[in-house]
N, C-alpha and C positions, 0 to 999 in steps of 0.2 A: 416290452410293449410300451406304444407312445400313449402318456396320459394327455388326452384333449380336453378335461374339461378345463372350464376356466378359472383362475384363480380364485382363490375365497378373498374378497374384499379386507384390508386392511383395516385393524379395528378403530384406528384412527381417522379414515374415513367415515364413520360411523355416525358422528358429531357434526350432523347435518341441519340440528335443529335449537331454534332456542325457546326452552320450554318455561313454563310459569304456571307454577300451582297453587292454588287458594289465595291470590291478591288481593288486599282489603285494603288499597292504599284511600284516603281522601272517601269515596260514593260506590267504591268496584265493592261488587257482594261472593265474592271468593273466586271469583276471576279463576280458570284456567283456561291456557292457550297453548298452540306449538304454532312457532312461525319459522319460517325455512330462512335458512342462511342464504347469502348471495344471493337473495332476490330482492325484489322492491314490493313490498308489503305497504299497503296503505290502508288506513283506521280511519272510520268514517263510525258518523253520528250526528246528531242533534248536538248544540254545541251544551255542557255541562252534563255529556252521558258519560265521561269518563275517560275520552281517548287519551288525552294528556295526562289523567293520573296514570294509567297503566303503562304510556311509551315515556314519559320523560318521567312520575314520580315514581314507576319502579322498577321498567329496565335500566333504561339511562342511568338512572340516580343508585343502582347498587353496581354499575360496571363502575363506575368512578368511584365509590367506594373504595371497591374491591383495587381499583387501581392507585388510589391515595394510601391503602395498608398496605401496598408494598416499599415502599417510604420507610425511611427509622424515624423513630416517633421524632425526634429532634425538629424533623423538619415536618413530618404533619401535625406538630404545633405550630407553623406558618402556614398551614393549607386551612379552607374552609372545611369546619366538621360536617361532615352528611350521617343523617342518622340511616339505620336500615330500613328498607321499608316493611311495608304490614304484610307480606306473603310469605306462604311456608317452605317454598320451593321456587328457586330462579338458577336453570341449569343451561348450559353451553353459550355463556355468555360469553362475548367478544368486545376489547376498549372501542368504548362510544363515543363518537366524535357530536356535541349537540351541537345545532347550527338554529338557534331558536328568535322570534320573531320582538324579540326586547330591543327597545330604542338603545341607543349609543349613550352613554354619557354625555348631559350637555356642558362640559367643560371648555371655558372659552378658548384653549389652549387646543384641546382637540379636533384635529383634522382628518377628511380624507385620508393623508397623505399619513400625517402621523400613524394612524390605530392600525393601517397596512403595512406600514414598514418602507416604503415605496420613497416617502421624506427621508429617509435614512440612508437609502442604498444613494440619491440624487445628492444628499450633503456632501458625500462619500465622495462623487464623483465629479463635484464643484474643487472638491479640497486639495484632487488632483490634476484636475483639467482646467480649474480657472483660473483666466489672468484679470489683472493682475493676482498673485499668489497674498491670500490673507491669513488663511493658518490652518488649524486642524476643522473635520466637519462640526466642530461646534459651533466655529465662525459662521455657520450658516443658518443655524438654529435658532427662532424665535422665543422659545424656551430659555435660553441663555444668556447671562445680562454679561458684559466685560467689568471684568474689577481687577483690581491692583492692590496689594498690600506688601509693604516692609515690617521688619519690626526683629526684637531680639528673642532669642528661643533658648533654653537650656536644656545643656548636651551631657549626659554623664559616658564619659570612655574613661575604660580602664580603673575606674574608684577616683576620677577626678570630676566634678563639673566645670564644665568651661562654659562662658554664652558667646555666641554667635550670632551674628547679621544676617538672616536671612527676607528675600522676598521673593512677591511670586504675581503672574499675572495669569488671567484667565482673560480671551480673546473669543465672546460670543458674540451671536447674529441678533442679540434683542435691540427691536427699537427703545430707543430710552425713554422718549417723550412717550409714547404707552404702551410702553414693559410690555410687548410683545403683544396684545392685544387687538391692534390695527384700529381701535378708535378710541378717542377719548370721553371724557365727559364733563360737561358743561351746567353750571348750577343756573338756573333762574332765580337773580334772587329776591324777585318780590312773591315770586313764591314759599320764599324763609320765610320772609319778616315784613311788615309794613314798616317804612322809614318815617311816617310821619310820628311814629308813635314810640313812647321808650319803652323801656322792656317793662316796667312796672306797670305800665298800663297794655301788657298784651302782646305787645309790637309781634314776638315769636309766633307763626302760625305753621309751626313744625308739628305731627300728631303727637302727644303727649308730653310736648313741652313746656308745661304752666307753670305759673312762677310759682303758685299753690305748694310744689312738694321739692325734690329736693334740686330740681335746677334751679327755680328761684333762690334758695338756699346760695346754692354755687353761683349763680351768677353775680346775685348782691354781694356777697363776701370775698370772689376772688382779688377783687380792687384793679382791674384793668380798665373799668369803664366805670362811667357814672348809669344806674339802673334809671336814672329820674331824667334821661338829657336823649329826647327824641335821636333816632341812629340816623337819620340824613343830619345832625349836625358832630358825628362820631371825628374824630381824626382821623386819618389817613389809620395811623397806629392803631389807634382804636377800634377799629371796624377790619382791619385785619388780625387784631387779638382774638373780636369777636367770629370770624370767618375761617383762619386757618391757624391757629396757636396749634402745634403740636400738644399730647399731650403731656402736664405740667400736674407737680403734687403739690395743693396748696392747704391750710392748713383754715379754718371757719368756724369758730365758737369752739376752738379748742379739738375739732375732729378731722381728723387727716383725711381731704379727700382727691380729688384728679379734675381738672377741669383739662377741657379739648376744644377748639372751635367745634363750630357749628355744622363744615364742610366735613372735615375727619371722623367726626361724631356718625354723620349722617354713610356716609361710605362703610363705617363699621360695622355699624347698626342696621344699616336696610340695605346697602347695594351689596354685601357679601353674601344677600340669601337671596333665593330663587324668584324670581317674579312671583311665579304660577303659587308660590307657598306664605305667598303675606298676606294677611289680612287685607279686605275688600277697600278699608279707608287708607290703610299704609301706600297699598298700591294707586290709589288713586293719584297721593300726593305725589309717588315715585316718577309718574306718569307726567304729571304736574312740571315738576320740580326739574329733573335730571333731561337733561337732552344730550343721545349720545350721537358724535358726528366722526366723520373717518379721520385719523390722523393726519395732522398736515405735514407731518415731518416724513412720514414711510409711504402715505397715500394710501394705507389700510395693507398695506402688504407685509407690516410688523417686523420688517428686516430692518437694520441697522443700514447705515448708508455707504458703508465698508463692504458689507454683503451681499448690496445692489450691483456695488462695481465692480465686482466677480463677473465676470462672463466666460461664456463658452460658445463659440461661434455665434457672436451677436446677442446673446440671452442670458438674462440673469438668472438667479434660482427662484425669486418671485415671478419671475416672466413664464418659467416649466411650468411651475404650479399651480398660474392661472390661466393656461391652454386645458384644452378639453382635452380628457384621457388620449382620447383615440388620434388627435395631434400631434401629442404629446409622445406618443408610441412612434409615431412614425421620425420624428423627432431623434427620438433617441436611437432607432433602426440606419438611421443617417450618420452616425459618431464612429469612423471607422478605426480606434486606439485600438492596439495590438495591447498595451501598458494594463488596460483595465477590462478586456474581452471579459472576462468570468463576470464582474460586476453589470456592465453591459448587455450580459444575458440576461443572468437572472431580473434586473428590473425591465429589459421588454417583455421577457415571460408573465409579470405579475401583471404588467400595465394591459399585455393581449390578454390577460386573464379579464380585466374590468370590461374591454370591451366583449368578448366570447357569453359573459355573463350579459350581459345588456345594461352594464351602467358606464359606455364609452363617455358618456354624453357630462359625467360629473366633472372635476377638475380637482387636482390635490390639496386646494385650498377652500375646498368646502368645509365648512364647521360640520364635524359629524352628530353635530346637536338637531341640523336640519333637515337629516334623512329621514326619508319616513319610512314604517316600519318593515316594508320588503325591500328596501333600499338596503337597510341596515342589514335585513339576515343573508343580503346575495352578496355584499362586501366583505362578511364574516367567512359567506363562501371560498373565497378569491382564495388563500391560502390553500384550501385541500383540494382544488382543481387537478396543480400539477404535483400531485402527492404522487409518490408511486407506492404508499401502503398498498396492503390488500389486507381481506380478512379482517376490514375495520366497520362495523357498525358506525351508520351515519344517521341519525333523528334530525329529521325536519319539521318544522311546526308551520304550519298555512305557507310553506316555499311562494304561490301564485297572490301572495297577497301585495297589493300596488301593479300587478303586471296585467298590462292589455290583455287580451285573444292572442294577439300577436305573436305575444312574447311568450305564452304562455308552452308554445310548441319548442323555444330554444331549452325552458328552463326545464322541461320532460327530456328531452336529448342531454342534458346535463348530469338529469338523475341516471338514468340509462347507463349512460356511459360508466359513472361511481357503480354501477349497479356490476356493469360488463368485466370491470379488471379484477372482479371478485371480493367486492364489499358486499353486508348487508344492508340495503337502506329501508329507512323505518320513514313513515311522512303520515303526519297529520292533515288531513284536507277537507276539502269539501266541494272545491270545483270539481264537475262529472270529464271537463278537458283530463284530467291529471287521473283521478282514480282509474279510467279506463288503460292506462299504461301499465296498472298494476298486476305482477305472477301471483299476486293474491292478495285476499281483501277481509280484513275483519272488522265487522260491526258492531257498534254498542249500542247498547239503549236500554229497553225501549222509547224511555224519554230522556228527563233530565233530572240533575238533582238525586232525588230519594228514588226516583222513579226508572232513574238508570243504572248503570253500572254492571249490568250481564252482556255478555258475548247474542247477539241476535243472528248472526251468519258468520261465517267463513267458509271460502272458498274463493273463486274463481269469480271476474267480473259476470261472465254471462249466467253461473250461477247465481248472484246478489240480483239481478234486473229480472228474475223469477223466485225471489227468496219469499217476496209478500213483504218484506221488512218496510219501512217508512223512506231509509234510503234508496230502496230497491224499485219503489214504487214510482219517485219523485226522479230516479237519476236519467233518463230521459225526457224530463219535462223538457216542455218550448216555450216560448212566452208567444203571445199573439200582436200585432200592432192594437193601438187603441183605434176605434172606428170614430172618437171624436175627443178633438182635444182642448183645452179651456182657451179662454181667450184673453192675452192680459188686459190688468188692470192700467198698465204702464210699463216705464223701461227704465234701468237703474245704467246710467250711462259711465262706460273706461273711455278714457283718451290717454292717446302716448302711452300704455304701459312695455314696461323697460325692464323691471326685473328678471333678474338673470338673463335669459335666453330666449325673453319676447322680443321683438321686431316692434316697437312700435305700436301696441295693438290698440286697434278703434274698437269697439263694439258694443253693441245696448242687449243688457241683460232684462227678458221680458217682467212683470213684474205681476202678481198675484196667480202664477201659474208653477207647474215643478219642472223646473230648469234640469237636465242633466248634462256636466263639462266634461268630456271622453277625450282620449288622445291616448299612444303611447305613452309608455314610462318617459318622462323628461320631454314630453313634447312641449311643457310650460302650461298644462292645468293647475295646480299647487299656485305657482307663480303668479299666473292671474288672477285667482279667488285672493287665494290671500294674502297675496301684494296690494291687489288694488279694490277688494271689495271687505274682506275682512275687519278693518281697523273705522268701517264708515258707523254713523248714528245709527242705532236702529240694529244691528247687524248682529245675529248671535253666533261666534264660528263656535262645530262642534267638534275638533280633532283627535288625529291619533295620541293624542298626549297620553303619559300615563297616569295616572291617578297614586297621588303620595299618600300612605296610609299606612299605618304598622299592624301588628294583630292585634288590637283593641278596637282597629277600626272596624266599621261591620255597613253595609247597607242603610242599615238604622239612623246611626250616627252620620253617614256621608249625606243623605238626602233630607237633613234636619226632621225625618220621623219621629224622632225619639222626644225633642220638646213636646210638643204636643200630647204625647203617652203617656212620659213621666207627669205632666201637669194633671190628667187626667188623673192618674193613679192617687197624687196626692192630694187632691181636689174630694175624690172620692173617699180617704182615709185622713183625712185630716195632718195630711204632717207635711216634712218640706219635699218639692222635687227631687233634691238633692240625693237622697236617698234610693233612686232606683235608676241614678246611675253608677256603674258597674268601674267605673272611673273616678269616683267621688266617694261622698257617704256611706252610701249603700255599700262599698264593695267588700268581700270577705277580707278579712285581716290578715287570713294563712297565707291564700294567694294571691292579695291586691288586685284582687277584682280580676284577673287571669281566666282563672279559670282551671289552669294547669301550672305545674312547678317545676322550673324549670333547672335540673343541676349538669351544672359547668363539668364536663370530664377532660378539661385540659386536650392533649390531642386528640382525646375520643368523640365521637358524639354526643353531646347534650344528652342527657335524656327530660322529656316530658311526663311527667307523670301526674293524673286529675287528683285535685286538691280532693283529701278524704273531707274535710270540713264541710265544703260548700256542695260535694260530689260533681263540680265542672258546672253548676249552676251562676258560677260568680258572683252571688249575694251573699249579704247575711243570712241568717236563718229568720230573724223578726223582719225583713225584707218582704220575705218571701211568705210572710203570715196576711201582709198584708194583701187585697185581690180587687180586679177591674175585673168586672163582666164575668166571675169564677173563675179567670185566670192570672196568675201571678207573673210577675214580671219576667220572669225567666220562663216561663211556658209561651209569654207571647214573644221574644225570642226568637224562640225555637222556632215560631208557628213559618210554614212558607208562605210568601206575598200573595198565593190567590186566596190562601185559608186565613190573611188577619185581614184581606181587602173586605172578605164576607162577613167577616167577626166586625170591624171597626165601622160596617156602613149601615147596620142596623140595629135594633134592640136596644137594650141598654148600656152595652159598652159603644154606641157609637158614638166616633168622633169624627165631624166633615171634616177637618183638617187632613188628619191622617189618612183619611177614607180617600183623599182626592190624590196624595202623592202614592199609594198603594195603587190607586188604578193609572197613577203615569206607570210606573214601574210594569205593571201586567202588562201595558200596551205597547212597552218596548221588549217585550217576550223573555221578561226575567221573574214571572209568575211562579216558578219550580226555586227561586231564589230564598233561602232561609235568611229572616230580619236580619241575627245576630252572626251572618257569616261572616268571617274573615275578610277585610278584603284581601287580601296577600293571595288567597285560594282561589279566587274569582282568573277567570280566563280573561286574553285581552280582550277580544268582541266585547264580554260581558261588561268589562268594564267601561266601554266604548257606550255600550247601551244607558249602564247607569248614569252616565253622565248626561247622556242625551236625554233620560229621566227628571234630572234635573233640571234641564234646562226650558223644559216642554213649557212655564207657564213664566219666564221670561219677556221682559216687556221688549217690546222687539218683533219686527215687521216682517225681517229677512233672516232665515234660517241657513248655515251653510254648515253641511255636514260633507265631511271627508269621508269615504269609502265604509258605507254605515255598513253596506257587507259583509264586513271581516268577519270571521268567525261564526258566520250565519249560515247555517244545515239549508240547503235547499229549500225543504218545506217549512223555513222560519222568512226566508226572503217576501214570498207572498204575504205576511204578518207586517213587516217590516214597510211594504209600498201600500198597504192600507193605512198605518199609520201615517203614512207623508202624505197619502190622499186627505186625510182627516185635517193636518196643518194646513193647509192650500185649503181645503173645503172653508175651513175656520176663518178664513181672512191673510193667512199667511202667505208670504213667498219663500220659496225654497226652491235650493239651489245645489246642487247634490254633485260632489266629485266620486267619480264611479265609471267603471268597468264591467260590469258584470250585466249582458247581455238583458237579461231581464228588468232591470233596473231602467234602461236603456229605452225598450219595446213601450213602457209605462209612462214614459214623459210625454211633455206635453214640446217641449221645445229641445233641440239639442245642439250645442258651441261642440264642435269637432276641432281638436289642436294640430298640428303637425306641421308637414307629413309626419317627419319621422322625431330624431330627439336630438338635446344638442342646439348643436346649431345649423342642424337639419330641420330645427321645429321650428315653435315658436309666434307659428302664423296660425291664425281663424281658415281652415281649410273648408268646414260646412258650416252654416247658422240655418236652422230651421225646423223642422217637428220631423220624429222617427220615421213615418210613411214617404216625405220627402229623400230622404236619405235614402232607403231602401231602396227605393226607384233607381235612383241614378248612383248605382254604387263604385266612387273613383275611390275612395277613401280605404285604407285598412279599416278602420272602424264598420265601415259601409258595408264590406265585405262580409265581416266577419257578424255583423245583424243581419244581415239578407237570409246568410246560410241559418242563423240560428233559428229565425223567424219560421224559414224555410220546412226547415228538416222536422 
């Protein structure tokens, strides 16, 4: 007899699922979930309810664990330690590929070209295809400087030493004049020194260069110059001692010290560190002082001039790299060598990857310091496009952040696809375009902060748009046009602008109304604001930058809160400020103000463990004796921004000061934010917002916020356009780079870029108010508000 029924399912089939039980990572209150493999799962919320602790700090963050201890320890003491996370159970997990929304490095050296590999495979094939022949792909490499050295070496063969003449050269692509850089820098130098005056009476107007301590010291006692003999009557010698002497050990009342010009000093000292990270006077002078202009020797192309004259069918390797990607494809689809076919593939394959993703329009010689943040996570994409893994977990964090309506249909066919050859992908979001693509959907909430971190739905989209949930309710909202729109005060006028991939552009930005600049990715929004409005009088830009801060930083601390507090505190106890900072006086002696203690396990993970001393309060104990308004310095902390805005605005613990930056803070929708958070824990939006926090009472006319969006839950956007109504009510102008349809319906005036990106954009395609637009929809933009308006 025939047995018909069906077979019994393989047990290994079974492992269908990746499970997670009791998560406590970061705000999650024991978290459990199942989410199905091979599908595309998307986690929605109010931004700070937890989605990112649960997908990147406890899936993500224990598959790479788990995949880093497979490793011999040797070598995962060369890997980043990841500690486990806070749950008790994480089963059928699969290596997680994160593809996350973190800016690039701004290293001057780094490129487009470089951080994909794409500069590498192109050296490659310069080094074999170009004439005249200069050497190995190093010879192509900005990175690498040509040197030469001889000299004798000792050899011991056989229990004899003999020496030997040896030498050797290295044949690189750096320009020399500025070591691979592409521009130089140029000193102002009455911005050093006044000449009329000698150093003894001042002349240095460097920041902290008085003759007072010990430059004075060094400058009177090196003996290169006279301190007393005005520097416009220096010698030629003299005034280059004082500008670029190398530095030199000289010896001053008996104490060995180092003197250096003025120029070396200055380079070491403030141009090796970050603009964005000096002090408000350092940077000013920087600003002052330093003027940087393109190389006259490479033309900002940072090649050597041996490198330039490589060519391959008429083109050097600086000429590839400042074509547009998608030129540049076709370019290389044109090279018909049989000698280098396999090399030849693989870089059309990555270059059609840049454009398939929609950043045809970049070029390989873009600094990857200037992409903005969806720019960055769709270039980290490009690599696992043509993966042929399967069965790999992919986390995505806001994918649709920077991309039109447009774009945003390529970048769902993307996931799809990852999704179709049998990965899982994991995607953080908030656009309703992108969740609607989701085989399943799980939500946190119910708020944020304290007030989130449980599971609010799972399921199926059409079950969340009947859940009741806050996402559920909001995910087909519409925006409506406005029925009337303000009328400027004036126009803040561009001529000629030329950066990167504008055309020339003329146009009058309106002035005391809310301006929104729409286009594709790369149609040259970016480029205009902050080419040519950004850097004017009056102008406050608020961008995706990130915000530098370690763990001692906290809200508190970043938005000058905390002066205010601590004055308070010891105004009210009689003793010094000093004391209830957590970074100073005040701090516990076990764990320096920490909070937690932290020990080193060489390959292992850290562990953190809260100081028994202080119990994770970070004070002293006689700190904490001390009290404002019945609470002590560490309880107001703790407190979150709507609970110390009500605490500091009335009674007896108030103080207007702090009472005023407390209600910037609420009104950029970070009210669920605790004083003394981390900022390292802070999401990007959030940080996006605090900044925009600070900036709110800024002297300054014109406001220009980049993509205020990000990371904003549906029903915080509505929060977010009353705020910009509130600046514009105020007296201000703003001017808002943005995408998100809603944003869009609420303006008052709208610059449409395009058409498309590249050097397909670039041009003013509409100037006029959202209603206008609508009406006559030729624009993608137009289209894609008509429908939203619409539906």
């Amino acid at each position: 007899m025939t047995d018909t029924r069906p077979p019994a399912p393989h047990i290994a089939d079974s492992h269908d699922l990746i499970r997670v039980r009791g998560a406590r990572e970061n705000n999650l209150k024991d978290v459990s979930v199942e989410i199905p493999k091979r599908r595309l799962t998307v986690f929605t919320g109010v931004s700070g309810s937890g989605k990112s602790s649960l997908v990147f700090g406890t899936i993500a963050a224990e598959s790479q664990r788990m995949i880093n201890e497979t490793y011999s320890a040797f070598l995962q003491g060369f890997m980043p330690a990841l500690a486990r996370p806070e749950v008790d159970l994480l089963d059928g997990l699969t290596t997680a590929i994160i593809v996350d929304q973190e800016r690039m490095g701004a290293n001057v050296r780094s490129t487009v070209g470089t951080v994909t590999d794409a500069n590498a495979m192109l050296r490659i094939l310069f080094s074999r295809l170009g004439q005249p022949h200069i050497g190995s792909p190093q010879a192509y490499s900005f990175n690498v400087a040509s040197i030469s050295g001889a000299g004798a070496v000792t050899v011991e063969r056989g229990g004899r030493t003999t020496k030997e003449r040896r030498s050797f050269t290295i044949t690189g692509g750096m320009c020399p004049r500025c070591e691979g850089m592409g521009r130089v820098n140029d000193f102002d130098l009455s911005a050093l020194y006044d000449d009329r005056k000698s150093l003894n009476e001042g002349a240095i107007t460097i920041p902290g260069y008085s003759m007072e301590g010990w430059y004075g010291r060094i400058f009177r006692g090196c003996g290169y110059f006279d301190p007393d003999k005005p520097i416009r009557k220096f010698t030629k010698r003299e005034l280059d001692d004082l500008l670029h002497k190398e530095p030199t050990k000289i010896k001053v009342e008996g104490i060995n010290l180092t003197y250096a010009g003025l120029i070396p000093t200055i380079q070491k000292s403030f141009l090796s560190k970050d603009r964005e990270a000096m002090q408000p006077h350092i940077r000013a002078f920087v600003d002052r002082a330093v003027v940087f202009t393109t190389c006259p020797e490479c033309d900002g192309t940072r090649l050597s001039e041996a490198a330039r004259s490589s060519k391959i069918k008429g083109s050097n390797i600086a000429d590839c790299c400042a074509m547009q990607i998608s030129d540049l494809a076709d370019w290389v689809r044109a090279l018909k060598e049989p000698s280098v076919a396999p090399l030849l593939a693989a870089l059309g394959e990555t270059l059609d990857s840049f454009v398939e993703i929609g950043l045809g329009y970049l070029s390989l010689d873009r600094p990857s310091g200037t992409l903005s943040g969806g720019e960055a996570q769709r270039t980290k994409m490009i690599r696992h496009l043509s993966s042929s893994l399967t069965d790999v977990t992919y986390v995505f964090d806001e994918p649709t952040i920077g991309l039109h309506p447009h774009d945003i249909q390529r970048m769902n066919n993307l996931l799809l696809r990852l999704r179709d050859k049998g990965n899982t992908v994991l995607v953080v979001e908030h656009k309703p375009e992108m969740i609607t693509i989701a085989d399943h959907v799980v939500d946190l909430g119910p708020g944020a902060g304290t007030a989130g971190g449980s599971i609010c739905f799972e399921g199926t989209v059409d079950g969340l748009r009947t859940s009741g949930t806050l996402t559920g309710r909001h995910l087909d909202d519409r925006a409506t046009l406005k029925e009337k729109v303000r009328v400027p005060s004036g126009v803040l006028e561009v001529r000629g602008a030329g950066t990167h991939n504008l055309r020339d552009v003329d146009v009058d930005i309106p002035l005391g109304v809310l301006v929104v600049v729409t286009g594709v990715a790369g149609s040259g929004k970016s480029s205009l604001i902050h080419g040519s409005v950004s850097g004017r009088d009056g102008v406050i830009s608020i961008d995706q930058g990130a915000i530098r801060g370690s763990r001692r930083s906290n809200p508190a601390t970043y938005t000058g809160l905390l002066d205010p507090i601590r004055k308070a505190f010891a105004k009210a106890n009689g003793v010094k400020p000093a004391l209830f900072s957590a970074n100073s006086e005040g701090a516990c002696p076990t764990c320096n103000g920490a909070g937690v203690i932290y020990t080193d396990l060489a390959m292992m993970a850290g562990v953190a463990t809260v100081c028994e001393q202080c119990e994770g309060k970070r004070f002293q104990a006689e700190v904490l004796e001390y009290t404002f308004g019945g609470r002590d310095i560490s309880e107001v902390l703790a407190m979150p921004v709507t609970e110390a805005e009500e605490f500091f605005g009335a009674g007896e613990a108030r103080i207007p000061a702090a009472h005023a930056i407390l209600t910037r803070l609420a009104d950029v929708g970070l009210g669920y934010v605790t004083l003394g958070q981390p900022l390292t824990t802070l999401s990007g939006g959030e940080r996006q917002r605090l900044r925009l926090a600070t900036h709110l009472t800024d002297k300054g006319g014109i406001y220009v916020l980049d993509e205020p969006t990000t990371g904003l839950h549906l029903a915080d956007v509505e929060q977010l356009l009353g705020l910009l109504d509130r600046l514009v009510d105020s007296g201000r102008s703003v001017i808002v780079i943005e995408h998100h349809q809603a944003v869009m319906a609420h303006a008052d005036w709208i610059i449409d870029l395009g058409p498309g990106a590249g050097h397909d954009g670039g041009r003013i395609v509409f100037e006029g108010t959202p209603a206008d637009l609508v009406a006559t929809p030729t624009t993608l933009t137009a289209r894609h508000l008509a429908e939203y308006t619409r539906s």
